[in-house]
Each structure stands twice: as C-alpha cells, then as structure tokens.
N, C-alpha and C positions, 0 to 999 in steps of 0.2 A: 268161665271159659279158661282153658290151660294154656299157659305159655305158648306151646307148641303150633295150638289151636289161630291166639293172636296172633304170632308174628306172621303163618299163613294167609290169614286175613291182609293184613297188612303189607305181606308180596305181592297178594292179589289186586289190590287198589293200588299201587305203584306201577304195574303191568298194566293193567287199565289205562291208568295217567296217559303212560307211555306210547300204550297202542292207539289212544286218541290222539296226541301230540302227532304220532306218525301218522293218522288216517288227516288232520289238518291239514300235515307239511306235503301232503301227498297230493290233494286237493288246491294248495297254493302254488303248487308246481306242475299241477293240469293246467290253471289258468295261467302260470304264467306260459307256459309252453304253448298256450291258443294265443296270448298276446303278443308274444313274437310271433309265429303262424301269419297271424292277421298285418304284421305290422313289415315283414319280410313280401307275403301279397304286395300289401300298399306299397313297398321299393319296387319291387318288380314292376307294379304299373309303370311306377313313378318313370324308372329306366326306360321303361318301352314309350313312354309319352317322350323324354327327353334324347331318345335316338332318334324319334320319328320328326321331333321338330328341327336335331340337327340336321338330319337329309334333308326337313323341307329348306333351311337355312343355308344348307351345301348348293341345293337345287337353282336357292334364289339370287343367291352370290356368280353360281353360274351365268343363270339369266343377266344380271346385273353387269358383268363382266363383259357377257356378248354383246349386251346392248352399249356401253362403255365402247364396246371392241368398233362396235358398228357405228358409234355417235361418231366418232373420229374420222373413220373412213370421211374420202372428201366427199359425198354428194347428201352423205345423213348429215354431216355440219353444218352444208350451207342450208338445210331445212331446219336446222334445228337452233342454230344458234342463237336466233333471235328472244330463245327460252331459257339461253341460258344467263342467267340475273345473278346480284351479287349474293342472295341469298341459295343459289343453287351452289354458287361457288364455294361459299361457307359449309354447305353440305359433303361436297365433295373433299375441302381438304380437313376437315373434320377427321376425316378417316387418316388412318396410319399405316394401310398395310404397304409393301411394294407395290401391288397392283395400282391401288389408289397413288403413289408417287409417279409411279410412267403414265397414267392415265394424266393427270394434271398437267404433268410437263408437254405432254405430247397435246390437250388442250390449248397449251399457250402457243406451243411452236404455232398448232395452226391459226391465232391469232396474229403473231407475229409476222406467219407469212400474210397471211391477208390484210395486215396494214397496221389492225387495231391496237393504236398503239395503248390508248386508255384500257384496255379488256387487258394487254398484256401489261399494264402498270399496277392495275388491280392483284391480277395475279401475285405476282411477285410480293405486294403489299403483303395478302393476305399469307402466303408462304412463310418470309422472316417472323410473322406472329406466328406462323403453326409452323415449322417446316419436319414436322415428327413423320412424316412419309416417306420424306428422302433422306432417314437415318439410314438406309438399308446398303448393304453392300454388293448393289445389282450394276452390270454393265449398262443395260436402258437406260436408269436412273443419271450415271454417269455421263454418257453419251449425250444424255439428253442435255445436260446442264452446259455442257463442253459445247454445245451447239449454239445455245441462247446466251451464253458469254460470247463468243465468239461474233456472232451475227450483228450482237445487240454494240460490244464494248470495243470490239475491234477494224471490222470492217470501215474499209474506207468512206463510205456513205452514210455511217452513223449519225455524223453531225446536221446529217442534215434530214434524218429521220426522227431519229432519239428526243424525249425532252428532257427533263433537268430529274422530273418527278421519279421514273424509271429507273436511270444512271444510281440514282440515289439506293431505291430500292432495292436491285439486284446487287450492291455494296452489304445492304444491311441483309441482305442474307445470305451472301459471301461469309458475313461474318458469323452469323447464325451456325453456317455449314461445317464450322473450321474443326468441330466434334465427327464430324462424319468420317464414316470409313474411307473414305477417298478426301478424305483431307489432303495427302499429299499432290494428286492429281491435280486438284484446283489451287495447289503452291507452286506444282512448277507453269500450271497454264499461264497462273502471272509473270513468272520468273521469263517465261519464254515470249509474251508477249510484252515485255515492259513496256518497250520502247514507245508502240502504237498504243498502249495504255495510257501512260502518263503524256502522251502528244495530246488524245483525244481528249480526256480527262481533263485537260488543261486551258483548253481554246475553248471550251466550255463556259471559263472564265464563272462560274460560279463554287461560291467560297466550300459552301457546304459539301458540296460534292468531292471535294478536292479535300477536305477534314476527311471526309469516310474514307474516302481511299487512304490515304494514310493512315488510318487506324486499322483499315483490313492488314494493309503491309505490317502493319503492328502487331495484329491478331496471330499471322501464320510466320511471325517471327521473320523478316525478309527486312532485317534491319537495315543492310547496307544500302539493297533499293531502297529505302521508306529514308536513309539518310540524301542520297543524291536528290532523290525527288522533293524532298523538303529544302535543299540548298536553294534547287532551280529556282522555285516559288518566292521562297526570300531574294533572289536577288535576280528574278525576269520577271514572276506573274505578280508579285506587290501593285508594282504599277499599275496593274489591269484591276485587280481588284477594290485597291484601299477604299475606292469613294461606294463599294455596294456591301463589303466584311461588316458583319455583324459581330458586337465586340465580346462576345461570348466564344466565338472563330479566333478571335485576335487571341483571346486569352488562351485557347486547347493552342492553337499555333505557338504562344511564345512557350509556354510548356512540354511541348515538342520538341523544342530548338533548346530550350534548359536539359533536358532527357539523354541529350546527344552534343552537350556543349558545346551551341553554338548560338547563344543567346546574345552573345554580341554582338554577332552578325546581324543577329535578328535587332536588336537595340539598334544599331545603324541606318540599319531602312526601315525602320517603323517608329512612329512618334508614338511610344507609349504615354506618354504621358497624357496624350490628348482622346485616349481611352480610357486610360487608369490614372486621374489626376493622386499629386502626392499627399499623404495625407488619410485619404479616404480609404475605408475598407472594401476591398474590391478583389478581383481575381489575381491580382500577384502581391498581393500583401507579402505575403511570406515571403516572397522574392527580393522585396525593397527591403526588407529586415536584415534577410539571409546577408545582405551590401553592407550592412552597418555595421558598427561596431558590439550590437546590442548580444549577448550571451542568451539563448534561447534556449528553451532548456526540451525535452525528449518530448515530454507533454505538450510545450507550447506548439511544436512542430506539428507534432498529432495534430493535433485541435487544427490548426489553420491547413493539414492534409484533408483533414473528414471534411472542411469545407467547399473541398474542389471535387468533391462523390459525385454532385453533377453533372461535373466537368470531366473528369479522366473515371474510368471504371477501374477496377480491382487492381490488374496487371499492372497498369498505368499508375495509379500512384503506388504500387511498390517497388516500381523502378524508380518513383522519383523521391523516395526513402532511401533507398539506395545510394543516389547519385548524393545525396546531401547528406547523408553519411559519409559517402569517401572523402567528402571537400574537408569535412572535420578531423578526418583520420588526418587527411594527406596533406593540410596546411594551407597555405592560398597557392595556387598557381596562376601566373599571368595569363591571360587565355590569349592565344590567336587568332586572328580575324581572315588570314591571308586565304587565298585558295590552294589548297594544296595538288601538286601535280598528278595524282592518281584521283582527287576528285572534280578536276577539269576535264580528263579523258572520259570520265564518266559522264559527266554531265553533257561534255560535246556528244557523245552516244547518243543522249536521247532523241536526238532530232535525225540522226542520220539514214534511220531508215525510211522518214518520211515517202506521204506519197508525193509530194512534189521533188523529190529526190530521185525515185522511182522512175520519172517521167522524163530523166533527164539533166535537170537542173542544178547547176552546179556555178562557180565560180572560176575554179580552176580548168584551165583547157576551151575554155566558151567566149568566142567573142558576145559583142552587148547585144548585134543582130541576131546570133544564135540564141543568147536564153530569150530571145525577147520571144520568138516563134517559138520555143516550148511553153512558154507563160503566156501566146494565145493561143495556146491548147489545153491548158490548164485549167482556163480561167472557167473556161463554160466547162468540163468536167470534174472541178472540183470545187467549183464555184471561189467567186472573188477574195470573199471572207477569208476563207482559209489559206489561199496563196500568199495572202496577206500576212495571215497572221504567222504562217510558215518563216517568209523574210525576215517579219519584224523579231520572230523570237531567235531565230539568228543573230540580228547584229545586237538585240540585246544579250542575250547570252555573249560574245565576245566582249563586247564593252564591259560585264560584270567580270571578266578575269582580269587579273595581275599585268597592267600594262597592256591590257586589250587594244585599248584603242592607239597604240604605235604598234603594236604587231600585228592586229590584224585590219590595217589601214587602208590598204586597197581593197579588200574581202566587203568593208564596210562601206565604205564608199560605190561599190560598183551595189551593193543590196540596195542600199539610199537612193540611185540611179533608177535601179529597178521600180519601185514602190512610187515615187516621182511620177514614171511612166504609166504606171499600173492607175493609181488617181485619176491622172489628169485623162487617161485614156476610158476607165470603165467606174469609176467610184460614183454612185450615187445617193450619197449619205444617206445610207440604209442601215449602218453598222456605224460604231464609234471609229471611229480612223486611229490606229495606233500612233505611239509617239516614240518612236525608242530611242 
C-alpha cells in the first residue's frame, strides 16, 4: 500500500472515531434533554400541587380567622369558652402573626371583663413566655394593651379585684414588650400614670411585685421615677414589708439603692446584717469588701459581679460596673443621707392624686366634721383598707422628711385623729392595722 493510499486510510478511521464520538454526544444530549423534559414536568406539578395547597391554606386561615372573628363575638364566647383550656391557649399564642396578637388580646379582655381573673392571669403568664404576636406595629395590638394596663393596674377598683399572681405577670411582660414597636407608647402610659401606679403597686404591700415594677422602670429607662419610687419604699413601705421580703428582694433592693447611691439610706432602715450576717458569702459580699480597705483587683470584681447573674440581668450589672468604676476613678466621696428638696416634692406627688384625695379629702381648709363625712363615704366605696392605708402613707411619708415631724405637726396629728376614729369606728381586724 502507498503512502498516499495509508495516510487516506488513516483520515478515514479518524473521521469515523469522530463521527461516532458525535453520534454518542448526540445521543447523551437526547437523553439529557428528556431528563430535564421530565424533571421541568415534575416542577410544574410540583408548583401546581403547592399553589393549590396554598389557596387551600389561604382558604383555611380565612375560615380560622372568621371563626377567631366569631369566637369573640359576645354570644359564641359565652358558648364556647368553657373549651377553651390551657392547652388551646398554648395553641393559640403559639402563633405569631398580628392577627393571632389581636385575637389573644381581645380573648383576655373578654375575660377580663367577665371577671376571670385566673383565665386572664394565664394569659398573660403564657404571653411574657411567647409574646412574638405582639412584636407587630398594629394600632389593635396597641390599643388593646393600653386597655388591659389601664383597667387592670390603674383603676380605682384594682385592689380589690386584682391578685398578686396577675400584677406580677403583666410586669414581666411589660418587660418582655420594651423591644416592641410601641415601646414608647407603654413608656409614657407609665410616665403619665405614675402616680396611681406606684399608689396601687404599693398598698399591695407585696415585695415581689414592687421589685418588678422597678426593674420595668429600669427596663424603659425612667430612671428618675424608678429613683423616687425606690426612695418612698425605703423610707414608708420597709415598715409594711420587712417581716414578709424574701432576702433574695433585700438583696436586688440594696443593689438598687447602691445603682443610684443611696445605700445608705438604705443601710439606715434596713438591718443588713440580719440578712447578710458578716463574714459569710452571700448577696453583697462585694459590697462589704467594696467598705474595706482591701485593693480588689478588675478580675476579683468580675468574679463576685458574675455572681449576682441571678440577681440583676445584663443591664443591671453593667451599670453596677459602672458605678464602681467611678468610685475608683473619683476617690471616696462622703455620701448624703438627707432628703433633698426636689426629691421630697417628688415624693409628696406620689399620693396627691389619690382617690381618697379625689373625694375631697384633705387637711387643709376641713374642719374634723368635714373629713370625717367624706371618710363615711369613702369607707364603703373604697373600702377601709385602703382609706387606711392612704392616711397612714401620709403621715409616714412626712415623718420620713427632714424635720417632718415639727413642720408637718398639725397635718400629722389631725391624720392620727382621723385613723383613731376610722378603728374604733369600722376596723375589724381583717387587715394588719398600720403603725406609722
């Protein structure tokens, strides 16, 4: 065979290769072109299944909605409610959306209005653990809240509605909310309701309740109320409390009062010691150190801070890293104990809008037969208790300022008259009788 002849040959068996090679790639690019084909089908079902579940999903949320819409209504609640359990409740705030937030709230209100107070303590419970519903920046949502504060923390009749369990809980979700888009909303409903706040909050006479509220004032930054309303406590509600304060309260309290230097006020009316004997490691170690001469050093501070994680949260002990930071910067300052003039006027505030104030009742301008006929009108609508306790946090409050008891001598004396009469007239050791 000639040269010519071979390397012909040899074109032709590379042409071959070639044209097999391309009838292959021709053949693997049918098939893949059928398996996309087939696999483009399979979406398109897939789409058409998962449009058709989300109508039925649209459809059912509708349904759910009306019947939501309809449960509420007053004549399907009172058929219904007897189905609704703590497990239904669990289901419902489970959910997140707006819708699920108004629906909830507007559950409780009608709890609330019809009495229940355990269905509406529940609630709330279960809220501060979930409250992802009422992240939402809805006027209802709002409204609604502004309503169940109000009804619950303000009103004149609370005290005699309300229990301890409640008070509590709508605090801890107070503080839960303070992320919410209307955070400020529920900063100033405080700000504007102080007064009947910290009255209500206070006659309450229990410790725990009166800690949360002040950590809420903590929470939403309302320092200055959260300073007055922690003065009043140390030097009018101690009395009422010290024999029921659990000493874990003593201890968030004197931490409080270190936070805002006025721990020696606090030192004055409280026998630390007979909580926190010396010596023993306990909730203000670091405080009896911080007294001594002992040089601590950043770490040791740390260390005995991380110990109070259970005690104060985040915020909280970074202001009190803070506060004992500057003492180190700024050397010792003598501290003051007096009452100062701008937080006596404060502090007089907080009782002045009382309702026994409302009613009439005053000092000034009133003969003794005049208040005594608004104080038997008082007594049976706002019951004894709290007339009581109105008075008494009067002439305490004077007697804890700066020379109270020569300047405000008749004021205290005519209150003393009153309470006297109020005893011996309607008291039936049903309540503890104040001592002020």
């Amino acid at each position: 065979m000639s040269r010519e002849d071979k390397n012909l040959a040899s074109k032709e068996r590379v042409l071959h290769l070639v044209d097999q090679e391309l009838t292959n790639l021709g053949e693997e690019h049918k098939r893949q072109i059928n398996h996309y084909k087939h696999q483009l089908q399979q979406m398109s079902e897939e789409i058409k299944t998962l449009q058709e579940e989300k109508e039925r999903i649209r459809a059912m949320e509708k349904t759910a909605n009306q019947q939501k819409a309809d449960l509420v209504s007053d004549q399907s609640f009172e058929r219904f409610e007897p189905l609704i359990t703590h497990s239904v409740l669990d289901q419902w705030i489970e959910a997140s959306s707006a819708e699920d937030g108004r629906f909830i709230l507007e559950v409780c209100k009608k709890f609330w209005i019809k009495g229940d107070i355990e269905m509406v303590t529940t609630i709330f419970r279960k809220l501060a653990r979930r409250p992802f519903s009422l992240f939402h920046n809805d006027l209802v949502i709002e409204e609604s809240i502004q309503f169940l504060l109000e009804q619950i923390l303000v009103d004149d009749e609370m005290l005699e509605v309300v229990n301890d369990a409640l008070v509590w809980e709508i605090f801890h979700l107070v503080i839960r909310l303070h992320e919410a888009p209307y955070r400020d909303k529920i900063s100033y409903f405080i700000i504007n309701h102080a007064d009947s706040l910290t009255e209500n909050i206070y006659y309450m006479n229990e410790p725990s309740i009166m800690v949360i509220y002040l950590r809420a004032l903590m929470t939403y930054d309302l320092k200055d109320l959260l300073k007055v309303s922690l003065h009043h406590l140390i030097d009018v509600e101690w009395e009422f409390i010290k024999d029921v304060i659990k000493k874990k309260d003593v201890a968030f309290l004197f931490w409080y009062s270190y936070l805002f230097e006025m721990e020696e006020a606090f030192i004055n009316i409280v026998s630390l010691d007979s909580y926190f004997p010396k010596g023993e490691e306990n909730e203000i170690k670091l405080f009896r150190l911080l007294e001594t001469t002992v040089k601590l050093s950043e770490e040791d501070v740390e260390g005995y801070i991380d110990r109070l994680k259970s005690l104060l949260n985040v915020k909280e002990t970074t202001l009190l890293k803070e506060r004992i930071n500057d003492i180190s910067e700024n050397s010792f300052a003598w501290p003051h104990t007096e009452l100062t003039e701008n937080t006596t006027s404060k502090e007089h505030s907080l009782n002045e809008k009382s309702a026994l104030k409302e009613m009439g009742y005053q000092i000034i301008g009133l003969t003794p037969s005049s208040r005594w006929k608004i104080l038997e009108k008082a007594v049976p609508e706002l019951g004894l208790r709290r007339v009581v306790m109105t008075i008494s946090y009067n002439i305490k409050l004077r007697k804890g300022q700066k020379n109270g008891t020569v300047t405000y001598q008749r004021a205290i004396a005519e209150w003393e008259h009153d309470l006297a009469k109020l005893k011996e007239r309607y008291y039936q050791k049903d309540f503890t009788w104040p001592n002020p």
